[in-house]
N, C-alpha and C positions, 0 to 999 in steps of 0.2 A: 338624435333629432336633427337632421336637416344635413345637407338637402342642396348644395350646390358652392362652386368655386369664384372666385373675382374673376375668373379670365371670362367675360362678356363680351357681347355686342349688342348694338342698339335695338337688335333682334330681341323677342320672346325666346326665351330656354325655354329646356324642360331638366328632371333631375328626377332621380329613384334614392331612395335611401335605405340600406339595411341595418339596423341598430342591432349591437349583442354583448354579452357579458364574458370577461376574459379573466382568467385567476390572474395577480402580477408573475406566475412565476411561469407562465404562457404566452406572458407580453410580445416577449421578443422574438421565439416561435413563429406567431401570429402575424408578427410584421415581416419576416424574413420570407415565409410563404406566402404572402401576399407581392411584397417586392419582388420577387425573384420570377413571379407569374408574369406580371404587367409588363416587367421589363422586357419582357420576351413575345407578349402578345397582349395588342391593343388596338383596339378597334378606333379605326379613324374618325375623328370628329367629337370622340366623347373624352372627355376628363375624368378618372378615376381618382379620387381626395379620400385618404383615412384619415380620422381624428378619433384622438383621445378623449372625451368627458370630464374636463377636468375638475369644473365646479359645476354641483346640482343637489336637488333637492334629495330628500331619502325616497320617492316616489318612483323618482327620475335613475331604475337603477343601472342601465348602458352603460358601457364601461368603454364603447369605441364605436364607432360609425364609418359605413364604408359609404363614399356617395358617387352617384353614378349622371353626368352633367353633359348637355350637348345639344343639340339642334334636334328637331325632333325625328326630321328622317336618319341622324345619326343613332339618336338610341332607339327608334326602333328598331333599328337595321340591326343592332346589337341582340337584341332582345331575341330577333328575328331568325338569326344565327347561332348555329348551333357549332359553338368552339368544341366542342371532340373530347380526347383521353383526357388532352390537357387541363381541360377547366371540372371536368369528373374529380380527374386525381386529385386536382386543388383542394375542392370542395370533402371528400373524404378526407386528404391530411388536415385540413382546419375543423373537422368535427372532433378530432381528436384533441383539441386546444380548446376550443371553444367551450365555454361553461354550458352556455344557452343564449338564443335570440332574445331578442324581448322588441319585436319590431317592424314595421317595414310599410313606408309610403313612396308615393309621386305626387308629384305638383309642377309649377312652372315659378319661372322670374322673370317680375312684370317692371320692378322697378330696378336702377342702382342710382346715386347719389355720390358726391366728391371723386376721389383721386383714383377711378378703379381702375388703373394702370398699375397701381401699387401692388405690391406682395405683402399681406396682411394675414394669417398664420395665427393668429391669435383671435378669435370671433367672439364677442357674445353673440347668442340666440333669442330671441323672444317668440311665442307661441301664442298665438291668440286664437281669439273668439271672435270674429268682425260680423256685426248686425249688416252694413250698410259697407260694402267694400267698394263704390264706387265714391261714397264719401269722404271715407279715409285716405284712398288713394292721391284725391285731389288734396286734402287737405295737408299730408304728407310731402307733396309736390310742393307746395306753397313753402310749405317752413323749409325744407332744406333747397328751395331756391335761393331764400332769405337770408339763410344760415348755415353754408355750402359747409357741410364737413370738407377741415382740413386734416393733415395727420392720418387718414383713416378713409374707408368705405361703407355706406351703409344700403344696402339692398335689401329686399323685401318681395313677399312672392304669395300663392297660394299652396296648400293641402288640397289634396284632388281625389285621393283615395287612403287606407290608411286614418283617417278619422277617427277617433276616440267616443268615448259616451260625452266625453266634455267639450265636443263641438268644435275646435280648433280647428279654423280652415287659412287663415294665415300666416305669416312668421315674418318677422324684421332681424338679420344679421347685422351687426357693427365689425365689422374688419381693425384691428390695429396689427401695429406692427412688434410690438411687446406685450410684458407683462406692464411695463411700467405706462404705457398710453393707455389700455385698458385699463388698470385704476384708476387712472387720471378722468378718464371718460370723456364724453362733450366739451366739459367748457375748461378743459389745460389749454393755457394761453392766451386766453379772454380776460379783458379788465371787467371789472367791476360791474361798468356801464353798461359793456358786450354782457356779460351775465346776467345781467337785469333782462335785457331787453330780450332776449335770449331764452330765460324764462317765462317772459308774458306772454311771447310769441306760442313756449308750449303750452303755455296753461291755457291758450282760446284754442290750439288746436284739441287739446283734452276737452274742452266743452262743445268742439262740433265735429267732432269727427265721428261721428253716425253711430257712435255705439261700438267701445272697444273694450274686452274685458281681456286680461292676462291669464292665460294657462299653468303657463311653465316658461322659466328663462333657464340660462344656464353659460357656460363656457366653454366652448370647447380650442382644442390646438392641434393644429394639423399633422400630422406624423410623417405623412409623403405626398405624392400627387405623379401620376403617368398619363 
């Protein structure tokens, strides 16, 4: 699931994602033919990011995500062109590894929030259902004006195709830089007071933000990036 890298600009992105399922004893296969491809040919302007799946539901069953990130004349351009033997061969030696798909959208990134200069490697994901996304949007803006994530990035975007029966047309990312900031979550480093205030601020975002239901969350951790 999802869908795009920290390396932004003030710009709209856009991002593709292919989700699939990898036995552990493919893993390393998987990544070596993918590495050894990118490093050699990469199309200018877009970001290629794999990640592992590391926490999810039993629904959620992807085992790795390849995401494809850039401006939008860059990935079209991509799309556009036809990489030759090279990206054939890829693709036949990774079908040989590959369990099965189980996957594959585009969408855009409308927002990002805090240090996204940062390298952050470690994401939660969240998947929504947004009734009123121009509600949320602003109401989203508000609190983390309010409540700048430090430690971390949090960006958020839409689903554009790729849609589910269960309506998911958004998604919010949390960026850390570990395991250990990721458990800690939001409020590592916050007294008391910060935590209070911190909370009531989400709890009235939770009461006007236009109608937001949870899909699916999960974790994922980057394995590379060309």
């Amino acid at each position: 699931m999802l869908f795009t890298v920290f390396a932004i600009s003030a710009q709209q992105s856009y991002w593709t994602n292919y989700t699939f399922i990898v036995e552990p004893e493919n893993e390393a296969t998987v990544f070596k033919l993918i590495d050894d491809y990118f490093k050699e040919h990469k199309t200018e302007g877009v970001t290629v990011s794999l990640y592992a799946n590391h926490f999810h539901d039993e629904d959620n069953t992807a085992t790795h995500m390849i995401v494809f990130s850039g401006s939008l004349d860059a990935l079209g351009g991509m799309y556009a062109t036809d990489n030759g033997d090279a990206w054939d061969l890829l693709g036949a030696r990774l079908d040989h590894h590959i369990k099965d798909g189980s996957g594959a959208r585009m969408g855009t990134t409308k927002q990002a929030y805090g240090d996204t200069e940062g390298d952050y490697p470690i994401q939660k994901y969240y998947i929504l259902d947004v009734e009123d996304a121009a509600t949320m949007v602003e109401g989203l803006n508000k609190f983390n004006a309010k409540h700048k994530p430090t430690g971390r990035a949090v960006m958020m975007g839409n689903i554009t195709s790729g849609i589910s029966s269960e309506g998911e047309n958004h998604w919010v990312i949390a960026g850390y830089k570990d395991f250990k900031g990721a458990m800690a979550g939001a409020g590592a480093g916050l007294t008391d007071k910060q935590k209070a205030a911190r909370d009531a601020d989400w709890k009235t975002f939770q009461d006007t933000n236009g109608g937001v239901r949870m899909v699916r969350s999960g974790l994922r951790v980057r394995l590379g990036q060309w």
